[in-house]
Backbone bond lengths (Angstrom), bond angles and torsions (degrees), N, CA, C in turn:
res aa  C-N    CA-C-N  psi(-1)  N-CA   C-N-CA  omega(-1)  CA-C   N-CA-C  phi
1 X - - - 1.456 - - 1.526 110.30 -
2 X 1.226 110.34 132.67 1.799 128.13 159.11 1.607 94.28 -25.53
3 X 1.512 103.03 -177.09 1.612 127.02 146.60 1.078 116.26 -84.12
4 X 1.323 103.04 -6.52 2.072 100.40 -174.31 1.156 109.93 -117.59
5 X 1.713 120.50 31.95 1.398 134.01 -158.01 1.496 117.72 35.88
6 X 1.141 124.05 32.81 1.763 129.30 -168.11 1.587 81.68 -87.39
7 X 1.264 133.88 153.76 1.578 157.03 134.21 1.722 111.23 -24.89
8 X 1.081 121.02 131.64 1.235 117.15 -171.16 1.403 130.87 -83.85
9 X 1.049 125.47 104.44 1.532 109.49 -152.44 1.486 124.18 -114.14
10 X 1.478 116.90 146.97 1.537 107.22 -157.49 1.736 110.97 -145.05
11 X 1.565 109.76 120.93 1.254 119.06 -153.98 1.671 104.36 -73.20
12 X 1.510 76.73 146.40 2.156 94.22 -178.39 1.410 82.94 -129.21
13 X 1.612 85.82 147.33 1.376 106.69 161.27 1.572 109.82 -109.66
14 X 1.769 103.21 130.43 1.456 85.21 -175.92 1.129 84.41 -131.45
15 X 2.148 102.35 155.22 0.818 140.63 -159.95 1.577 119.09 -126.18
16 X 1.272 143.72 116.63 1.597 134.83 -166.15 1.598 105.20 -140.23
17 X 1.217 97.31 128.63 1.774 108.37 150.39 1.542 107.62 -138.99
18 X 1.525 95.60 132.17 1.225 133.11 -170.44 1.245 117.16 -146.38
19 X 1.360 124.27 97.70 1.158 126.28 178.86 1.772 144.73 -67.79
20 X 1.167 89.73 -7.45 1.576 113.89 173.90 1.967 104.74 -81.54
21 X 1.057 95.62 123.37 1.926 102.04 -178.73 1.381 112.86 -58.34
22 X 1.736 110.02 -53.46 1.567 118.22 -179.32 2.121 106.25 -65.33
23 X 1.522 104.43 -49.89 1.460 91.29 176.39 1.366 135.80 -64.02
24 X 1.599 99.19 -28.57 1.646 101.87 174.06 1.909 108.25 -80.47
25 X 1.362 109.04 -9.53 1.613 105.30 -175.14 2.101 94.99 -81.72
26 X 0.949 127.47 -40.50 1.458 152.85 154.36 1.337 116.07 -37.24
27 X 1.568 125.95 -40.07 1.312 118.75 142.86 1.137 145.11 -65.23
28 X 1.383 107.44 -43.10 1.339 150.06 -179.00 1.881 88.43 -49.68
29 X 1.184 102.75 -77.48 1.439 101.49 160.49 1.704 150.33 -18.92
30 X 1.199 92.26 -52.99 1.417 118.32 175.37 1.532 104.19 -69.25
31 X 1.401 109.12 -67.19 1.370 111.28 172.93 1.156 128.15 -51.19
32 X 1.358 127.12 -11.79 1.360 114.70 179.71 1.876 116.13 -104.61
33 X 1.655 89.90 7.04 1.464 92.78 159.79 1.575 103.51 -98.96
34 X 0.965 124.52 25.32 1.846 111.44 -177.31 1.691 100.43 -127.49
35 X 1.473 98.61 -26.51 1.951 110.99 -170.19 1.606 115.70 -131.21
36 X 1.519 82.23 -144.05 1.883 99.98 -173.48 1.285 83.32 -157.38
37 X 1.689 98.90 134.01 1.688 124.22 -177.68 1.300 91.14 -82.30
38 X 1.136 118.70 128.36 1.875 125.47 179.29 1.328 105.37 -111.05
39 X 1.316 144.28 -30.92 1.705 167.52 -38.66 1.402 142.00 92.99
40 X 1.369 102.71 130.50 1.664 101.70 -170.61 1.372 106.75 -51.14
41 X 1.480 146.50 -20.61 1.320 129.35 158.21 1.587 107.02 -146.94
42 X 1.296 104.83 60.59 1.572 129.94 175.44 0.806 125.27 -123.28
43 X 1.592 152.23 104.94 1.480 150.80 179.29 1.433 94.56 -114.30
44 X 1.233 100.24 165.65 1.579 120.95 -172.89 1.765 97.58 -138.44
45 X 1.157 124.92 129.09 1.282 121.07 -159.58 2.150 109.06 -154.02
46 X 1.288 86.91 93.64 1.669 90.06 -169.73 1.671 94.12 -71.25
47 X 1.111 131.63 130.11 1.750 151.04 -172.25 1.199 127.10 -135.18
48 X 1.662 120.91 129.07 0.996 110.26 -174.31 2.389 93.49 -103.27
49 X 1.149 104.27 159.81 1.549 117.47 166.92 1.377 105.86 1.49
50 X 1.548 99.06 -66.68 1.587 106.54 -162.18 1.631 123.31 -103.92
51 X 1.810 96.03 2.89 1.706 99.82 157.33 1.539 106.30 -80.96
52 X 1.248 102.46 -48.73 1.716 109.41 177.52 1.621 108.20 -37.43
53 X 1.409 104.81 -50.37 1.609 99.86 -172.78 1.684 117.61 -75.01
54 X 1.291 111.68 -48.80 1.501 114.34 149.78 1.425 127.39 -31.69
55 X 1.520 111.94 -53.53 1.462 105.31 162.31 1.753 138.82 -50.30
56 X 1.381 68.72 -49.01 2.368 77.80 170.13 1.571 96.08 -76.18
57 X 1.063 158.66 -81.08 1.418 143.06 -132.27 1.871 83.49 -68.30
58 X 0.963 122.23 -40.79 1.795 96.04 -166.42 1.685 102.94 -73.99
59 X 1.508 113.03 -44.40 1.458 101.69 161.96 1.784 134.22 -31.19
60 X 1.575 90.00 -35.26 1.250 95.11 -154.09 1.989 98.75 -89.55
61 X 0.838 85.54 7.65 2.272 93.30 -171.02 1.598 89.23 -101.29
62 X 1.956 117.88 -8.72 1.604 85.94 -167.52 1.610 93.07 -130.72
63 X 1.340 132.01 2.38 1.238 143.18 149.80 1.489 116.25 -67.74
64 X 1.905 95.34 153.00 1.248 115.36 170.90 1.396 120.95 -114.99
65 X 1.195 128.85 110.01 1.485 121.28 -164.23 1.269 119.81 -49.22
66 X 1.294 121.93 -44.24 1.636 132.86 -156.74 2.146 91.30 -77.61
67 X 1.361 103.98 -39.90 1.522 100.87 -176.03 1.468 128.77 -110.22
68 X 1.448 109.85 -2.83 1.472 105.85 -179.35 1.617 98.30 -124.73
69 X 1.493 89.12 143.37 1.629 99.87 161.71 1.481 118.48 -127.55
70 X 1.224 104.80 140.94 1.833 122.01 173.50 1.248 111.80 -119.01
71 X 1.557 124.37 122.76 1.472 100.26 160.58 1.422 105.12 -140.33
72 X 1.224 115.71 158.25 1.709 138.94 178.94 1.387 119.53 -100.04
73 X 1.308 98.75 105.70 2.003 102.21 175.46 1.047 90.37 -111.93
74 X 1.789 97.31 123.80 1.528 107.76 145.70 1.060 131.12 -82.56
75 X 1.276 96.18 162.61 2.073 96.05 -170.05 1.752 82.24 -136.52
76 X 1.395 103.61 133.49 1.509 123.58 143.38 1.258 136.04 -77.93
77 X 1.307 119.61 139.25 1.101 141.80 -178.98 1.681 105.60 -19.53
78 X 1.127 136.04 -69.28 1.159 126.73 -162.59 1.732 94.58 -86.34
79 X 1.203 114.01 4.48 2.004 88.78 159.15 0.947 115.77 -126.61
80 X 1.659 126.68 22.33 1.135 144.14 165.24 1.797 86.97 -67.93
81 X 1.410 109.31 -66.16 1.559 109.84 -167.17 1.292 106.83 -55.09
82 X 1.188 124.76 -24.41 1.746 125.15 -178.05 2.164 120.09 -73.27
83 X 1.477 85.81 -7.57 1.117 82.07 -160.93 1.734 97.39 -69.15
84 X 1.531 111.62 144.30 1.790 117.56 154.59 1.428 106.73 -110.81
85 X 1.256 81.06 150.00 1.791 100.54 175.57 1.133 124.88 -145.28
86 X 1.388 136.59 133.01 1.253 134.12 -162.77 1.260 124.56 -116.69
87 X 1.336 155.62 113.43 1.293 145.65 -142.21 1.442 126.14 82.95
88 X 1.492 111.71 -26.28 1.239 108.96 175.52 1.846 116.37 -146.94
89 X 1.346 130.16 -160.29 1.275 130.15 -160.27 1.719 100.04 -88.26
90 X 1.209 128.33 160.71 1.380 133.27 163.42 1.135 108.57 -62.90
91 X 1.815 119.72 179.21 1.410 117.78 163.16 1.139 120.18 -74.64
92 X 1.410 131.81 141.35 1.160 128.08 171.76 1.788 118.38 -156.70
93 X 1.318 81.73 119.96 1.596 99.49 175.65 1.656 116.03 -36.44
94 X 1.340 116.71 130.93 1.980 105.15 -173.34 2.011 79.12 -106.37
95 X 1.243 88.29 143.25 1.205 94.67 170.25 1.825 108.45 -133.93
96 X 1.989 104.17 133.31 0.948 118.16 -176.60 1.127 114.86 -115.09
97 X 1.245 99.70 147.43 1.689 110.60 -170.20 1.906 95.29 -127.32
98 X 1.455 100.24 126.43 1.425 108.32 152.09 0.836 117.81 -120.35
99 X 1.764 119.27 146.75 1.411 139.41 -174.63 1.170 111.01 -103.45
């Protein structure tokens, strides 16, 4: 847990090839309610336990095992800070506040 009792959350980089146009447009989808498209099939997706788990079961209703692949690297905290990047912004957590 945060300091602000928020869920603790820890960035994946995810990565997909899927060769089907409609299924990878269908991921593509999904993922961009969990992240930020960084890459033509790269999301960056700060997660807590149970977005992570939410994320794979909806992945998993629109994948085909034998032909699509997804995968999730986590990155920890201290190589989150390690990361360089060139051309564009680091990772960074968006944080929302409702009033």
């Amino acid at each position: 847990m945060s300091p602000l009792g928020e869920p603790a959350r820890t960035l994946y980089v995810v990565a997909y090839d899927i060769p089907d146009d409609r299924r990878r447009t269908r991921v593509h989808k999904i993922l961009s309610g969990f992240g930020k498209w960084t890459q033509y099939s790269v999301f960056e997706c700060f997660l807590s336990e149970k977005e992570r788990v939410a994320l794979m079961e909806k992945l998993k209703r629109v994948l085909k095992a034998r032909e699509d692949s997804v995968r999730l690297y986590p990155l920890c905290k201290a190589c989150v800070e390690k990361v360089e990047t060139l051309g564009s912004e680091k990772p960074k957590e968006e944080k929302v506040f409702i009033v």
